[in-house]
N, C-alpha and C positions, 0 to 999 in steps of 0.2 A: 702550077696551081695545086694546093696540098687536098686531101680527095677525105670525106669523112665516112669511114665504114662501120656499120651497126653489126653488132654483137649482142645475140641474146639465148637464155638457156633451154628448156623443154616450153614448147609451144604444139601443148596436150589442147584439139579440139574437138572430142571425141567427151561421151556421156553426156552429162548435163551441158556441157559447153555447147552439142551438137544439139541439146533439146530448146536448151534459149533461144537458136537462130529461128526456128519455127515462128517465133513473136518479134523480130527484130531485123535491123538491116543486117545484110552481111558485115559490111567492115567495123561492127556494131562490140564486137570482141575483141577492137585496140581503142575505142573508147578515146580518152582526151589526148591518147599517147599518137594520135593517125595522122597527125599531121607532121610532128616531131619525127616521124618512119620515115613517111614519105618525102622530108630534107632531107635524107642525108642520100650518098652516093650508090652504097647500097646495102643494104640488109642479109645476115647471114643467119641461119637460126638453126635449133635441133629439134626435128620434128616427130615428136612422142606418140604418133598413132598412126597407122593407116589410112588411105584415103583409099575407101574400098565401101560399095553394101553388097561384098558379096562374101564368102566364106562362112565358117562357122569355127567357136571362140578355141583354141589350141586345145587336144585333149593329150598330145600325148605325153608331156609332165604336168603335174599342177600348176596353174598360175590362176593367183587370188583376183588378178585385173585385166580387163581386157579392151583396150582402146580402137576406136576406128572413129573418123569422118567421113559423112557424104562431100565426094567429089561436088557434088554441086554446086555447093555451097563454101565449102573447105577451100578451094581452088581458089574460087573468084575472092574468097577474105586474104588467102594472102597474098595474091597478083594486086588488092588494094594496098595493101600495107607497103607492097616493094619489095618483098622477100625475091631475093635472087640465085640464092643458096638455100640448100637445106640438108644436114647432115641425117643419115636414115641409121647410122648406127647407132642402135641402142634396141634397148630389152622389150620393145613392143609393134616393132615392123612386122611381126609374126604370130600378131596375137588371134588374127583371123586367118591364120594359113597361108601358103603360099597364092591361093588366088589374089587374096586380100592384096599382099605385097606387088605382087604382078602390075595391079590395079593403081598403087600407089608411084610405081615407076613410069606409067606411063600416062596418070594424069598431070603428073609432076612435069615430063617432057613436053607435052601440050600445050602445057602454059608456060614453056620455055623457061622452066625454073629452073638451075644446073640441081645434082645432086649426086651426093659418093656416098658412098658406107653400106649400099645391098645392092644385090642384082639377082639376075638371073643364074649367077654362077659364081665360083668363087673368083675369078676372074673377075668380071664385070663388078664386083661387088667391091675389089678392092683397088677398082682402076681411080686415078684422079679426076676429080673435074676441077677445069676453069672458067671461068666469069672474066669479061671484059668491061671493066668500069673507066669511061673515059679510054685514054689511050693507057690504060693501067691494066696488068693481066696478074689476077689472082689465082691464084688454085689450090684445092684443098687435098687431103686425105682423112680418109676416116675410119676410126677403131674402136670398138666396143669389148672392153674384161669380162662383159654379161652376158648372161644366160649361153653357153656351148650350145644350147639344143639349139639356137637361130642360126648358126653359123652358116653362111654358104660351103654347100662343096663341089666338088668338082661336076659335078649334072646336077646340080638341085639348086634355086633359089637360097638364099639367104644373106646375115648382115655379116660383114667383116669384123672376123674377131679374134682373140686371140690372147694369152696369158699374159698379162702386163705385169704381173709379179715375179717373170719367169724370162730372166734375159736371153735364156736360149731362145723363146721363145717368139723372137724379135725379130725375126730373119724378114719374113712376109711385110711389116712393119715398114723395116726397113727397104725393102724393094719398092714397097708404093710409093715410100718418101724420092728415092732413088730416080720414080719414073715419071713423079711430078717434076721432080726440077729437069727434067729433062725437055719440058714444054717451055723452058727459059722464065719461069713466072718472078712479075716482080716483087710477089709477095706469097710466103707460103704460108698455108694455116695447116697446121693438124686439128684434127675435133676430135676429143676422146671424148665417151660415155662411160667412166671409170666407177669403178667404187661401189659401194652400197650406199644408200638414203639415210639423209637426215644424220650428216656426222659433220662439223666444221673441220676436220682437222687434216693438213696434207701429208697423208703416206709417202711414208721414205722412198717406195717405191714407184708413188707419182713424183718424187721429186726427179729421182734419180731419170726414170724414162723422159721427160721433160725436159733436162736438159740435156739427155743423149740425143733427144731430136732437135734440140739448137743447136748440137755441135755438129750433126747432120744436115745441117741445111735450111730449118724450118726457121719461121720468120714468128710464129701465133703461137701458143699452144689455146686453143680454145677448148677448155673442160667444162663437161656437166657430169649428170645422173645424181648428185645427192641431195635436190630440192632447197637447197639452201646454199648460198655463194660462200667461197671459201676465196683464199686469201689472191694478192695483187703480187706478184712480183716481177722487177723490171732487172733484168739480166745483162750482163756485154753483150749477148748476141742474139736477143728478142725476150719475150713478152710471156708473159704466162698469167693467165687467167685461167688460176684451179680448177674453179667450178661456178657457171653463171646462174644456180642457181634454178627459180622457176621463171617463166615470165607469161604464161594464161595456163590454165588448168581451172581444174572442179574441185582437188585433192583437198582430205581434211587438213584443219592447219594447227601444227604444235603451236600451244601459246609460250611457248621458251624459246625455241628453234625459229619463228617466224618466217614459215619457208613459204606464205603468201607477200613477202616482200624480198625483194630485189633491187638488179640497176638494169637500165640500157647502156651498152657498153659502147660507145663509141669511138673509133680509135682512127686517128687524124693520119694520114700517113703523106710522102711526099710524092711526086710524081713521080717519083720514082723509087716508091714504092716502101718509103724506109720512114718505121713508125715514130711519131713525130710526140704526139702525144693521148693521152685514155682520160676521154671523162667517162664520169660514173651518172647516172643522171636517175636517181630510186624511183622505183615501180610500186606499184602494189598492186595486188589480185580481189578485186571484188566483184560477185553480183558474176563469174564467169567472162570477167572481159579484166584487159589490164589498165591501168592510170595512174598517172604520172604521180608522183607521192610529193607531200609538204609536211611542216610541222611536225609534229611528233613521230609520226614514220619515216619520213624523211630523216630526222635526225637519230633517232634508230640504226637506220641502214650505215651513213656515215660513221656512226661508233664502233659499228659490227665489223665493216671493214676494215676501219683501221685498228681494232685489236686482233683481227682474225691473220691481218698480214703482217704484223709487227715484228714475227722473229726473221722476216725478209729485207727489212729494214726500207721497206717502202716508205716514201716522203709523199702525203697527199695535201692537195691545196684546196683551200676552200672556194666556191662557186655559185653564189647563190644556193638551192639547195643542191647543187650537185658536188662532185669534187672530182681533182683535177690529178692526173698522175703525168709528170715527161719521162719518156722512153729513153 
């Protein structure tokens, strides 16, 4: 029986996102999309803020933004949703200091949600997790190019990180890819937080790292960090999805770049664990919650992809409004 796994990019619930819940039900911030979550087998996401009200906002470089959710509420929204994963590498697990982070690690295990990409140490931060979906065993790794001052080290909390422009720099990279498949998983994900914001276009050097970890093993490449999805490409030996874009946030929106629109990525694989096929199924961001997109954003999103992915030579099928990619 083939097993359908959800893919989605920064799921920011922090600022206004955290001041809406005060008027609203908790799972009130996946909107018409909650039921569509909660089909599928399970849900993987990258989580843009802390879940923490404690700390106070990073002083020791500047940072223009600073994200956190209350556990209280944060939790219980996405134990509704289905979230079974959540990747922590990226440029804002640290925006409330390491208490913050602390806090986020271990409200996260409470509600027995797996999670890679920080810890306690750099160790811990760059260990794999697995997810049991059905008699199917996932496991991810995770990497963020952003911000050095997060980075864990060796006694201090932080996100795994590291030069992805910098092949020397690959070693750590590769040991965690190394010690996931050591767990025998049937399926592997990496989740990079790459790049800078609000750029469509894939670096030579995401290409390049991308498919050095296909020919390492990985099964996903699951990319975010630049607010807006970049392209589809279907490889001999797995999957790469650039960048998934946004999928809830508060974040201003370019009216060129439309980085309030998206897809849920859903990726069908076999029981044994060998991806089968990718819809795309468009999102959009309004009002601080996400919904499922028709009509003109919908058809939007579908042109963006297929000119964004086109020098990949990805083949997409149309879906109703969604669209269809075989692996």
């Amino acid at each position: 029986m083939p097993f359908t796994l959800g893919f989605t990019g920064d799921v920011m619930l922090g600022r206004n996102v955290s001041e809406r819940q005060g008027t609203r039900a908790v799972d009130a911030v996946w909107d018409g999309v909650l039921s569509r979550l909660q089909a599928l087998d399970a849900l993987f996401v990258n989580l843009e803020c802390a879940l923490s009200t404690r700390g106070r906002p990073w002083q020791r470089t500047r940072r223009p933004f600073h994200f956190r959710a209350d556990p209280e509420w944060a939790v219980p929204a996405l134990t509704a949703a289905g979230v079974d994963w959540a990747t922590l590498a990226n440029n804002h697990l640290l925006d409330f200091e390491e208490s913050a982070l602390l806090d986020t690690l271990d409200a996260l295990s409470a509600a027995d949600i797996a999670h890679s990409g920080a810890g306690r140490d750099e160790g811990e931060a760059w260990a794999p997790a697995t997810v049991a979906v059905g008699d199917l065993t996932v496991a991810f790794v995770s990497a963020t190019d952003n911000t050095p001052e997060y980075a864990a080290g060796p006694d201090s909390p932080g996100v795994a990180r590291t030069a992805l422009d910098d092949p020397t720099e690959w070693e750590t990279l590769a040991t965690a890819v190394d010690n996931a498949l050591v767990t025998d998983p049937d399926l592997l994900v990496a989740s990079l937080h790459w790049g800078p914001n609000m750029t469509t276009e894939v670096f030579d050097h995401h290409h390049e790292v991308g498919h050095w970890l296909l020919d390492r093993g990985v099964d996903v490449v699951h990319g975010h960090s630049a607010h807006v999805f970049k392209a589809i490409e279907v490889a001999d030996d797995g999957l790469l999805m650039y960048d998934c874009g946004d999928f809830v946030d508060d974040y201003a929106v370019d009216d060129a770049l439309r980085n309030d629109h998206s897809f849920l990525f859903e990726l069908t694989v076999s029981d044994a664990g060998t991806p089968q096929d990718l819809r795309l199924v468009p999102v959009e961001i309004r009002n601080c919650a996400v919904h499922l997109a028709a009509g003109d954003v919908a058809r939007w999103c579908r042109e963006a992809i297929r000119q964004r992915s086109r020098e990949f030579g990805t083949a997409f099928e149309r879906e109703g409004e969604a669209l269809l990619v075989e692996c």
